[in-house]
N, C-alpha and C positions, 0 to 999 in steps of 0.2 A: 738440387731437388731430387726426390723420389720418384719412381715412376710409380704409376696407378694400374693396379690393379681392376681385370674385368672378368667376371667369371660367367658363360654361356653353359649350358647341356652337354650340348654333343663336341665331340674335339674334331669333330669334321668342319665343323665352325671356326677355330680356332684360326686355322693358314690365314683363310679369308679375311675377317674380320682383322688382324694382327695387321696385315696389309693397310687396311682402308685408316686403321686408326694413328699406326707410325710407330716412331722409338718409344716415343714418352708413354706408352703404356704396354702392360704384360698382361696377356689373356690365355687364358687356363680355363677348363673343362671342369664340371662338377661328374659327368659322365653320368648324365643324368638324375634320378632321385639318388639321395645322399643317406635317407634315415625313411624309418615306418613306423606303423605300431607295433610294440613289440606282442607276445602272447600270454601277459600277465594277469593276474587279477580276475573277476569273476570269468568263466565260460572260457577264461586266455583270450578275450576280445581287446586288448593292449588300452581298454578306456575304465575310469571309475565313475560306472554309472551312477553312486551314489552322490557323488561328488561333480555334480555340472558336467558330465561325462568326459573332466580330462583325461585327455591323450595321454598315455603313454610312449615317448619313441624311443625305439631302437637302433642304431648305425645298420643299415644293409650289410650283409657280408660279402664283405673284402672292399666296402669305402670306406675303414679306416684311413686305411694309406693317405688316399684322395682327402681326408679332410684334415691329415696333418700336415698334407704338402699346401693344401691350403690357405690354411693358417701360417706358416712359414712364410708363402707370400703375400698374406696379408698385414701380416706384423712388419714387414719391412715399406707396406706401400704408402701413399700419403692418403690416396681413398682407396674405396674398393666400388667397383658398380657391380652392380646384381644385374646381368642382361640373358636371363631363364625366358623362355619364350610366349608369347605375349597372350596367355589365356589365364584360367585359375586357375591351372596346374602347374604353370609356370610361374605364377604368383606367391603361389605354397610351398616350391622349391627356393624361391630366394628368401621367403622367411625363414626356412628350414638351414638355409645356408647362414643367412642373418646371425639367428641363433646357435648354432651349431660352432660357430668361427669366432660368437662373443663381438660383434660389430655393435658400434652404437650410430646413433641419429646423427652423430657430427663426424662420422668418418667414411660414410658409404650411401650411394644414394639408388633409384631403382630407373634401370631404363629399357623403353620398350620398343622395338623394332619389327615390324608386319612382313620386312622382305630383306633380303641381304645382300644390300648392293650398298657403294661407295656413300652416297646421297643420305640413303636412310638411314644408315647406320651411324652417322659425323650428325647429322640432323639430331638423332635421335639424344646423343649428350647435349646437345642444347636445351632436353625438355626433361630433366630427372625432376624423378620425383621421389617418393619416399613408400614403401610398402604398403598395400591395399589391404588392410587386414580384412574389410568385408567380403572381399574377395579370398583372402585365404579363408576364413571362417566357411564360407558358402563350400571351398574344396574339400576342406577336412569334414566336413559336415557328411559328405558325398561320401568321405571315403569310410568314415567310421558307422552310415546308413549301412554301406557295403558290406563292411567287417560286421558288423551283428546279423543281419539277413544272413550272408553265407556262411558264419561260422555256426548260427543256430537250426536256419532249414537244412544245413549239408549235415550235421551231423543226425537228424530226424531220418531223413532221407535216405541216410546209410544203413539206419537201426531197422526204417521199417518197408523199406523199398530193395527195386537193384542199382537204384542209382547212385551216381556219388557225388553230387553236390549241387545244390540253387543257389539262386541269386536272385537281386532285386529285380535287377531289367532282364536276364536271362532267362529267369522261368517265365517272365511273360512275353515274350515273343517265344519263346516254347509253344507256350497256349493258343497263341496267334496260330500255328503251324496246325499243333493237334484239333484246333476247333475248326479249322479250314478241312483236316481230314472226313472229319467228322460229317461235316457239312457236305463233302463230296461223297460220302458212304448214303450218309442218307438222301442222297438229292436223288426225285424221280423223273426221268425224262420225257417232256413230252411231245408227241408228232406235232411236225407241221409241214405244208408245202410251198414250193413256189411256181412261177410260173413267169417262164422268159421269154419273150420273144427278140429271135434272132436274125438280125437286117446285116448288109451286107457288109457296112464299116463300125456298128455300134452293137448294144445292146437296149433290151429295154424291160425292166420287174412289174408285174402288174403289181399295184399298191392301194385302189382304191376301187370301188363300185359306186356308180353316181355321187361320186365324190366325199363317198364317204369310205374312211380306212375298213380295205378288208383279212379278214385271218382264213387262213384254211387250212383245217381241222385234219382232215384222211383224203385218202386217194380216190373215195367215191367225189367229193365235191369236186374236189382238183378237175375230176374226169366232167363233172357237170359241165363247169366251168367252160372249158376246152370246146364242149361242144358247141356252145354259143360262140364261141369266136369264131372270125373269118381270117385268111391271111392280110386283108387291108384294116390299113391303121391311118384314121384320120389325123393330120399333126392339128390340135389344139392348142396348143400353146406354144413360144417360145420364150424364155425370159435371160435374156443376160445383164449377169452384175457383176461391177466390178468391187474386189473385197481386196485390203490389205490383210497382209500375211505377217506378223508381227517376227521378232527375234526373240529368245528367249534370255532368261537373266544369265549375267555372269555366275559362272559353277560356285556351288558351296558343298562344303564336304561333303552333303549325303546326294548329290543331285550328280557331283563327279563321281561319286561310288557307283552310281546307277548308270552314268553313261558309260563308265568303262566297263561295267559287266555286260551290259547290251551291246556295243560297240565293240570293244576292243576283248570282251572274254578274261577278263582281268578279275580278279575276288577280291573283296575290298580288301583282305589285307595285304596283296598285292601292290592294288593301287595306292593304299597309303605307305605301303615301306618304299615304291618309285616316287612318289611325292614328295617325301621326307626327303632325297636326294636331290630333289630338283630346286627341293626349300634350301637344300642348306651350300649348298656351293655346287659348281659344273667350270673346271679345269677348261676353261677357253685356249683360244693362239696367245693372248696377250691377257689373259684377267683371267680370276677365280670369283667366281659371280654367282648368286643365287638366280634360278632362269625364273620362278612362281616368289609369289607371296605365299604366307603362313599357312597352309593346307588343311588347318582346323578352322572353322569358322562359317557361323550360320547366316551372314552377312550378304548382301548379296551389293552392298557400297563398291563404288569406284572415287578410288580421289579423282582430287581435282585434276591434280598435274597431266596423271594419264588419260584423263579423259579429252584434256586440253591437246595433249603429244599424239593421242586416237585420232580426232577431228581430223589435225593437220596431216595426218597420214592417211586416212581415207581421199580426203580432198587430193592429194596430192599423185594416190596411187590409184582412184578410180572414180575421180570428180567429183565435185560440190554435191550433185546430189544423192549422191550414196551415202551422206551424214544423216545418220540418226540423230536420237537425242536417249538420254539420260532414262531410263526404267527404275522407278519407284514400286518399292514392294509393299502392296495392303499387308502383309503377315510382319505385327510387328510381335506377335506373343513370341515370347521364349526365343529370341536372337540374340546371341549377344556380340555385339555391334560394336565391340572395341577397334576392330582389324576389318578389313575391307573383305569383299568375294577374295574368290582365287583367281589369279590372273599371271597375267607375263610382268616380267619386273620392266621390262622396256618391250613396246610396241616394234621398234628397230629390231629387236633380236626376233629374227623370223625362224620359223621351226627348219627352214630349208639352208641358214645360217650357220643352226649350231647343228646339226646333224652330222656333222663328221665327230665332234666330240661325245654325243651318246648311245648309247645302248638301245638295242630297238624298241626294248620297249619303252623307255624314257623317251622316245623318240615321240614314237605313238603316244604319250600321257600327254607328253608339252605340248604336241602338234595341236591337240582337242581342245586342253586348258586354251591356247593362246589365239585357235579361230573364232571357240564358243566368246571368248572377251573379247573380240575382234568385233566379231557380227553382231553382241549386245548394244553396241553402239552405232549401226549401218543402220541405212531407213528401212523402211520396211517392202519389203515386197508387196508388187502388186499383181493381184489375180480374176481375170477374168472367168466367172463360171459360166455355166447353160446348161438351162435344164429346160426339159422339154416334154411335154403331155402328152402322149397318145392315146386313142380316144377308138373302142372298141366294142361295138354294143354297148358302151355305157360303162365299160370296164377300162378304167385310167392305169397306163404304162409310164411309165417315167424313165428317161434316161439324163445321166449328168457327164459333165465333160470340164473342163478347166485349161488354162492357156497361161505361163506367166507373163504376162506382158510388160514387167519389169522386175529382175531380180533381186534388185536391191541387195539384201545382206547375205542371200545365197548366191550371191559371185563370190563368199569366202566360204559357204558353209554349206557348200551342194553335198560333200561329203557322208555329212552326218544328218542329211536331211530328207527322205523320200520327195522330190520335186518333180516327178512323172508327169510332163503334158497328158490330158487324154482328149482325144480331140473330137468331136461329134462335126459331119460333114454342113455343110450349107443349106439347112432346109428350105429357104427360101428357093433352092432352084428345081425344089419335087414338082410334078404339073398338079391343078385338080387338088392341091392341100393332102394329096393320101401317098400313103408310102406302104409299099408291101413286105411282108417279113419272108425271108427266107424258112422259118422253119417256130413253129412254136412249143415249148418243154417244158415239162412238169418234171418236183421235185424231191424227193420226201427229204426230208433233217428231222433232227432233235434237238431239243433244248439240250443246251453244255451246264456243267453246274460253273462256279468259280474253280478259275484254276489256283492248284498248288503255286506258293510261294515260289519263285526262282531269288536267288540272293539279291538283283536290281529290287525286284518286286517288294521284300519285304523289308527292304531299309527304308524304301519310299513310304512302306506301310506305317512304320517306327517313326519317322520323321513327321508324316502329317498328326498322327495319334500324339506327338510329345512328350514320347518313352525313350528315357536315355539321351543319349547326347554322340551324334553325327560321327565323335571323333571315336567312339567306345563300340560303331556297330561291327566293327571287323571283328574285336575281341572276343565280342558275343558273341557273333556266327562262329564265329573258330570253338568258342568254348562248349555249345550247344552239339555240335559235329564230334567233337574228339570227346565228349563223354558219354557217345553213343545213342544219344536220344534223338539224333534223327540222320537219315543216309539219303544221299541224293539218288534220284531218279532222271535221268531225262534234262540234268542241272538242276532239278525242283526238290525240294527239301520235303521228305516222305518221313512222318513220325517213325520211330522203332514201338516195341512192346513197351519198354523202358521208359520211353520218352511219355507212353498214354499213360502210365503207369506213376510217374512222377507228376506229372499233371494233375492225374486224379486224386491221388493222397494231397497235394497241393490244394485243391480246388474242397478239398472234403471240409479242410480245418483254415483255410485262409484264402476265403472267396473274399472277403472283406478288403486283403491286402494286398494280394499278386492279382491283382487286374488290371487294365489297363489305364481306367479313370483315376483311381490311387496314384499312378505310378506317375502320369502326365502331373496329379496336383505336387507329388513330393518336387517335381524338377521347378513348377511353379512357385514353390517354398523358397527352395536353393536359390534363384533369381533373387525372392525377394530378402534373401540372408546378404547376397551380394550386393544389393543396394543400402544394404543397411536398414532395411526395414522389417526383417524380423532377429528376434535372436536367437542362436544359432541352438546354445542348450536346451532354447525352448521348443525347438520343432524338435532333437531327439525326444526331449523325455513325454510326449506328445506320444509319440510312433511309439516309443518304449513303452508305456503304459498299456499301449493295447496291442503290443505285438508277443510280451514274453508272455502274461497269461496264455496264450491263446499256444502257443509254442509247448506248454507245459501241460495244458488240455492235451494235444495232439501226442504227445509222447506219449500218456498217458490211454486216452482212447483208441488209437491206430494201433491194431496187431502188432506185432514183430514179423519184419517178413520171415521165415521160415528158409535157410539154408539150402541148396539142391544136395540130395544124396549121391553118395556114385555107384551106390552099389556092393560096393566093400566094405571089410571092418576094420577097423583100427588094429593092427599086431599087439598094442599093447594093453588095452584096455576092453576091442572087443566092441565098442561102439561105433556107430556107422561113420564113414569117413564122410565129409561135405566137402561141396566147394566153396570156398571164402574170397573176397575181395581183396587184394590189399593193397599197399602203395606202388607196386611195381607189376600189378597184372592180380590175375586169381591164382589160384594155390588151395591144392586137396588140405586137409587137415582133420582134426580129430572132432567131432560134434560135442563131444566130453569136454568143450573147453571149458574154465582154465583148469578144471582138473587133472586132464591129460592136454599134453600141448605136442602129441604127436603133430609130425606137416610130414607129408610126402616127399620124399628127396624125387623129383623127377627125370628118368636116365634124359641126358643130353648131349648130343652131337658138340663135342669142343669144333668152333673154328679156330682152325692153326693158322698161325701167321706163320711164322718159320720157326726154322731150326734153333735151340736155344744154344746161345755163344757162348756161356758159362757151364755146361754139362755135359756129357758126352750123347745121352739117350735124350734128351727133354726135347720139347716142344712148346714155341711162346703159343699163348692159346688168349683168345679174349675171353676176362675175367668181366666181373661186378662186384663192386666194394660192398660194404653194408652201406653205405648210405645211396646204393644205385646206381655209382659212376663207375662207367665202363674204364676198365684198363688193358693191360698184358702182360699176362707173366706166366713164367715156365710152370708145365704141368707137375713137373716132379716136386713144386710144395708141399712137406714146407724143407723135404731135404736140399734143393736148389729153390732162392728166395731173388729170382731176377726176376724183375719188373720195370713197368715203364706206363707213363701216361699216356704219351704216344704212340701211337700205330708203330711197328718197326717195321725197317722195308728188308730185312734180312741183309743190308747191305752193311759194309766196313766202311769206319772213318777214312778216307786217307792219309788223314794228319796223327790221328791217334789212337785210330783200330776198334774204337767203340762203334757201335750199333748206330747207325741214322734212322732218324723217325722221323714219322712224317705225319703235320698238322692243318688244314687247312690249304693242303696243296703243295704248301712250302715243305721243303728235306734239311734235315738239320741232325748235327753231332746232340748223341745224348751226354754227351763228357763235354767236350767242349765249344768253341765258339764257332767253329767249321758250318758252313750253308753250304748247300748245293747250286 
């Protein structure tokens, strides 16, 4: 018999999984997506919108190879399993492999695994199935919304703006940002004061007058105020209660994006490129283990197993009553509940376990993921408060205080929890009911407007809104950052000119489309494509009906932005030279384009790498190809034509006298097979 073929993502998968499943099967990497749209047909949008908007795909460059080595070992196997990872993106890759390789229904089947350990993975071929197409429809659906929105507002955008490109969910968290500015430019502040009185272990806020809520306005009242009071404070009330203190749910990717930026200072893309590590294997004494579950996922589920293996290890490590129970979540819109929260693959594997094999910060990610899934399951804290009335001419002080009087699920999660006792003294042993203040003070503040977004703040924003999707908000903040449309301040995300600027051309001719309640219903759409209950061509051509009018309006009525001059004239023509945008940065050029297609040669500083080995006077210098990638080659081009992709360290082979270069750390013969 043949062996069977298994083809996963990432090849970092591969050691692992090869392991858990044995001889009889060979597992191979697709190394992630295989094929896209290509850039044909109308706009180069890679779909015919006439035609039910089929896709167009095209092979990625340089996964040829990958999909001939593929097919090689799938022609030789008896099946082939499709185990792409367990969302619709991972669903769209095994159809894409599906077809790409020529598989039919009788020789390959689809299997899905939430975590990468020995159990789930041998489990997980017990339960194949066969390709979800509503699920692929619902991805490509996403991806080809994607591909028209940005291939048509980015090119508007460029004609009549300084920006260089939108997108569905990225111009509106754009928006989110610029209208929060906005909103802080115009917010007016207004006075207010307070008033404390200060005793010798507590404090106390006046809050009420004859028991009804007071505000104070200016420092005249304030001053009134003060005057009517004495330093004795009759105690009128006390009231203690005891309150449980709940645990929070197991992490789901946007709730772990936001602890770790508050927490750990970590930026979601960050945290999900440590994630993805933690997801897909960690090099133990004796195993190659995945330590988390599937890191994409809006789920806040715990299976059974772990929940059953959780129990007996609370019980066991901090007694019967430290057992929680199970947390159900009212939010069931827009989840998709395939794959459990994030959690630990085994409750056993403690962060103080594996920490000699990772990295600190993987340290610090696993440590969070596996207490927050830890203490989901603990009972819950109990907290005693007290609050207490003071009673002043008629003018009511309050002070509060709190006591855990049993920890419950913060004996694992004190960490990441502010659990500050604050303790108010024993009023019962004042004489006479009255207690004297050391000292009483007046305030002045102002109203705050909302603060600017910090990246926790506005994923959390994206996530309750139902804009985009948990696993896509890293890309976005990266992509909204690197195209200039907004700079951080402070951590907080401060619009540019550009960024108000893109906004408002945005908002002139597609208020309709880039807002926020659009944006939430198209991800409601995609669900319901997923489920099989809409069809997929009919929600584009839907969107398409009323997006390219309005795109063609906009071309049409929005100015052209207008070039910046530099001040000079063009040597050949005489017309003013501007600055222009282009693929690799800005660049002066001719205003007279394409009549005259003067560009600026700009003098530049060569960095030299070394001396060149092939010439007597040269110098290796870093180049740029035409297509953008950097290399190195001697300046004397094109009389001396030595070059190299790699860095050279000026150093000799010792085997065969060529050049060593150096890539990624690693030193290596540019001739031959020599490593350092």
């Amino acid at each position: 018999m043949g062996k069977d073929l298994v083809i996963v993502e990432s090849p970092s998968k591969v050691k692992s999984i090869s392991k858990y499943l044995g001889p009889n099967y060979v597992v191979s990497s697709s190394k992630g997506h295989i094929r896209d749209l290509s850039t044909k047909g109308k706009f180069g949008l890679g779909v015919d919108v006439e035609n039910h908007f089929k896709p167009d795909y095209k092979t990625i460059k340089g996964k040829k190879s990958v999909i001939d080595e593929l097919k090689k070992e799938a022609n030789k196997a008896d099946k082939v399993y499709l185990a792409t990872d367990p969302d619709r993106e991972g669903e769209a890759i095994s159809w894409h492999l599906y077809d790409a390789l020529g598989l039919n229904d009788d020789n390959y089947g689809r299997v899905v695994f939430n975590e990468i350990t020995k159990n789930a993975v041998t489990e997980a071929f017990k339960h194949e199935r066969k390709i979800d197409k509503d699920l692929v429809n619902s991805q490509e659906t996403r991806r080809i919304l994607d591909r028209i929105i940005g291939f048509r507002l980015s090119k508007l955008i460029q004609s009549k703006t300084s920006g260089s490109s939108a997108g569905r969910v990225q111009s509106v968290a754009l928006k989110l940002i610029v209208d929060r500015e906005r909103e802080i430019k115009a917010f007016n502040p207004e006075e207010y004061w307070t008033i404390t009185a200060d005793f010798k272990d507590f404090k106390a806020d006046l809050f009420e007058y004859k028991h009804k809520k007071i505000e104070i306005k200016n420092e005249l009242e304030a001053n009134q105020i003060l005057d009517k009071l004495t330093n004795a404070f009759k105690i009128e009330d006390v009231t203690k209660k005891e309150k449980s203190k709940q645990s929070k749910y197991p992490y789901t990717t946007s709730t772990m994006q936001q602890d770790a930026s508050n927490k750990l200072k970590f930026s979601s893309k960050r945290t999900m490129s440590i994630a993805q590590k933690l997801y897909e294997g960690i090099d133990l004494a004796d195993e190659t283990v995945g330590l988390i579950t599937y890191m994409r996922t809006d789920s806040i589920r715990l299976s059974d197993e772990f929940v059953r293996d959780t129990y007996k290890f609370i019980e066991a490590k901090y007694g019967k009553n430290y057992i929680g129970r199970v947390k159900i979540s009212k939010k069931t819109e827009n989840v998709q509940d395939a794959h459990e929260a994030i959690r630990p693959t085994s409750i056993h594997r403690t962060p103080e376990s594996v920490k000699p094999y990772l990295k600190d910060d993987e340290f610090k990610l696993y440590r969070m993921i596996y207490y927050r899934a830890l203490a989901s399951l603990m009972a819950s804290a109990k907290v005693e408060g007290t609050t207490v009335i003071l009673n002043n001419n008629d003018y009511q002080f309050k002070a509060t205080g709190q006591i855990v009087v049993f920890d419950g699920y913060l004996k694992v999660y004190s960490d990441y929890e502010d659990t500050k006792d604050t303790i108010l003294p024993p009023f019962d042993t004042y004489q006479s009911n009255v207690i004297v203040s050391n000292n009483i003070v007046k305030e002045q503040h102002f109203t705050q407007p909302s603060a600017r977004y910090t990246e926790a703040r506005l994923i959390k924003e994206m996530d309750e809104l139902g804009i985009g999707r948990p696993s896509t908000y890293a890309t976005i903040i990266d992509n909204i950052r690197t195209r200039g449309y907004v700079n951080m301040a402070d951590k907080k995300f401060v619009p540019t000119e550009v960024g108000f600027e893109v906004t408002d051309r945005l908002q002139e001719c597609f208020a309709n489309l880039i807002n926020v309640e659009y944006t939430a219903n198209m991800e409601h759409e995609l669900d319901e494509i997923a489920e099989g209950k809409e069809i997929w061509y009919k929600v584009l051509d839907e969107f398409y009906k009323e997006f390219e009018p309005a795109v063609e309006e906009a071309l049409e009525k929005l100015p052209k932005k207008q070039a910046e001059e530099t001040g000079e004239m063009c040597p050949e023509c005489s017309h003013p030279l501007v600055i222009r945008k282009g693929r690799y940065g800005e660049f002066v050029a001719c205003s007279n384009f394409p009549k005259c297609k003067y560009i600026k040669q700009e003098p530049k500083e060569e960095s030299i790498i070394c001396d060149c080995p092939n010439c007597d006077d040269g110098k290796i210098v870093e180049k740029r190809s035409r297509k953008g990638k950097i290399f190195y080659g001697c300046n004397n081009y094109p009389k001396c034509k030595t070059a190299y992709w790699d860095k050279p360290t000026g150093e000799k082979c010792p085997e065969c006298g060529s050049m060593l270069t150096e890539k990624k750390g690693k030193i290596k013969c540019s001739n031959c097979d020599y490593k350092k």
